[in-house]
N, C-alpha and C positions, 0 to 999 in steps of 0.2 A: 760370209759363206756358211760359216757353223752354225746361226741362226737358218739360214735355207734350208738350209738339208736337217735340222731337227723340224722345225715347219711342215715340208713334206714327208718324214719319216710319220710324224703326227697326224698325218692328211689318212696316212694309209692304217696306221692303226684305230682311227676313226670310222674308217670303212670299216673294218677286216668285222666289228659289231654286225655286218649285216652279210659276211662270209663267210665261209664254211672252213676255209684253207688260208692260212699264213704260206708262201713258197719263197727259196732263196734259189740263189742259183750263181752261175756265171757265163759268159756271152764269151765267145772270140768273134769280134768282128770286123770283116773284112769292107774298109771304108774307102771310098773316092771321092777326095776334097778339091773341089775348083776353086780358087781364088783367084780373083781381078783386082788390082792392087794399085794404087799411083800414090806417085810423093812430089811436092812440085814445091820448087823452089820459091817464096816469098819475096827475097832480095836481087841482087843482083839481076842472072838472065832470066830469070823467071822459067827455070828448066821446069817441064814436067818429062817425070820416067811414068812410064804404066810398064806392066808384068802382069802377063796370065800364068797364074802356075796351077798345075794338077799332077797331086801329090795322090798317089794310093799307101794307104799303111794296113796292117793287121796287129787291131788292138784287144787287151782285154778288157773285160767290163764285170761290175758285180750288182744284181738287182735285187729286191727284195719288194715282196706284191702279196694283195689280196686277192684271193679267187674266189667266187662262185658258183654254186651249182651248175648256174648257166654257162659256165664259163669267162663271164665276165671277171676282169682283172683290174686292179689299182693299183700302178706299181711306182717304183724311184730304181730309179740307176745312177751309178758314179763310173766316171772313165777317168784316170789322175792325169790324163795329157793326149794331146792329136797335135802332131805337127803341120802346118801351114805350108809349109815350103819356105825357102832362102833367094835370095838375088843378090844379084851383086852386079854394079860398072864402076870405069875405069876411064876417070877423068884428066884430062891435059889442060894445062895452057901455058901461056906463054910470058916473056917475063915482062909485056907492056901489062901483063893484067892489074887493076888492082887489089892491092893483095886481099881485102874482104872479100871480092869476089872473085876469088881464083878460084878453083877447083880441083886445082891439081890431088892424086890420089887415087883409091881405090874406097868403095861404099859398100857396104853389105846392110842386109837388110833379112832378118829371120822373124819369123810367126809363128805363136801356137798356141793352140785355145789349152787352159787347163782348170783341174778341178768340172769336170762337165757332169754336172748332173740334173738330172731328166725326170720330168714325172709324167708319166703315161699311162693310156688305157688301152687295155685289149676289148673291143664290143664284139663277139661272137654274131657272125652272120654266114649258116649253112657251117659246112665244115671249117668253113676259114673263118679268121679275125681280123678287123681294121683296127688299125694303132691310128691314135692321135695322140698329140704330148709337147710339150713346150721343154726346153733345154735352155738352162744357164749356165755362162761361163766367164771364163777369164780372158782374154785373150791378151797377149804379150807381145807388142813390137820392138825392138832391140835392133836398133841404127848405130853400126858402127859407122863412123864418119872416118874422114880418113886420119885425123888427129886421135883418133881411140877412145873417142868420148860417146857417150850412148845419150838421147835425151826425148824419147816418148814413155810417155805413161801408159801404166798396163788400166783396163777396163772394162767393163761386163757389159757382155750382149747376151741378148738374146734369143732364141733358137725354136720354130713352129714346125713339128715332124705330122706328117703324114707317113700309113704305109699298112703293111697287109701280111698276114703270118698263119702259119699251119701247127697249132700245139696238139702233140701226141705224147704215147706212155708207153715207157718201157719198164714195165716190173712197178718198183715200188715209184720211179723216177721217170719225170716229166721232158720233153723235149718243146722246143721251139725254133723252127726257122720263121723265118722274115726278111723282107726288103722294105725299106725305108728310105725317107726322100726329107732331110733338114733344110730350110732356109735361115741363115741367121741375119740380124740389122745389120745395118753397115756400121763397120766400125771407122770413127774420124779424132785427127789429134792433128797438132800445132804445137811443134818442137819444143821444146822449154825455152830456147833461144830465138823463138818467134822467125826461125827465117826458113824454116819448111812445114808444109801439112801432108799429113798421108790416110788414104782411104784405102778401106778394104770391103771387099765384099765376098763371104763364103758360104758356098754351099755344099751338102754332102748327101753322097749318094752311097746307103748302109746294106750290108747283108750280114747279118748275123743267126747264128745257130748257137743256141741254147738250152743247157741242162740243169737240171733241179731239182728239191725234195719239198714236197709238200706237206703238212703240219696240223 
């Protein structure tokens, strides 16, 4: 991840040679996450659970970009976490089961992408601008089972934004609103104990408004 994000810090001060303006800033954004999720059992009954979850949060964010006369921009953002949402069932059986395949208990299951950072471009078209940009992150599955044991591995997806914003000025300081639309890959894992897989699929639907000083 700390090679990424010097990588892209380096993308942008590469550009900024053919820019007028260095700009920082910071975002509150107001995010709706839909997640489509399943875990299906390997052994035994071969359970599949699916969960649609849609989770809204309001997060902060801090960007730093190159701008042009034209108003063309080259920028990187960091978000330190977005939560997925949580599930959880609540399993019986009975005492003919056997006992590898019992299920008796209760199973929780949390998600959430972290470390998210984004590199994107504002293209000036009439008064508005189109965002395009790609987002990497972490995402984190954490299966409690009902013995208190966790066992997926965390791992990096990917994230292709589209979206459309209005930057204006107030005095010496810069503003930005926007709506934005992320798809990320699906993310897939196979328990360490080989007897569940769980997929996920997220997408996020962003509005953010943003302030800045330009340099």
């Amino acid at each position: 991840m700390k090679k990424l994000i010097a990588m892209l810090f380096a993308s942008v001060m590469f550009a900024s040679h053919a820019m007028s303006d260095i700009a920082v800033g910071v975002t509150l954004t107001a995010a709706n996450l839909e997640t489509s999720g399943s875990e299906t059992e390997l052994t035994g009954d071969l359970e599949k659970t699916t969960k649609d979850q849609d989770e809204s949060v309001v997060i902060p964010e801090v960007f730093i970009e190159a701008v042009g006369d034209n108003g063309f921009a080259l920028g990187v953002s960091y978000i330190p976490a977005r939560d997925l949402g949580s599930g959880s069932r609540t399993d019986t059986s009975d005492a003919a089961d056997v006992a590898s395949e019992a299920d008796t208990g209760t199973f929780t299951v949390d998600a959430e992408l972290t470390a998210l950072v984004s590199l994107y471009t504002n293209i000036p078209i009439g008064p508005v601008y189109a965002l395009l940009g790609v987002q990497r992150a972490e995402i984190n599955i954490t299966d409690n089972k009902n013995d208190g044991t966790s066992n997926y591995e965390d791992a990096t997806v990917m994230g292709y934004t589209v979206g459309a914003g209005y930057r204006g000025s107030i005095g010496d300081a810069f503003y930005k609103a926007e709506v934005s639309y992320t798809d990320f890959d699906e993310y897939s894992d196979t328990s360490s104990s080989n007897d569940k897989k769980v997929q996920a699929d997220t997408e996020v639907t962003s509005f953010k408004f943003s302030m800045g000083m330009a340099f």
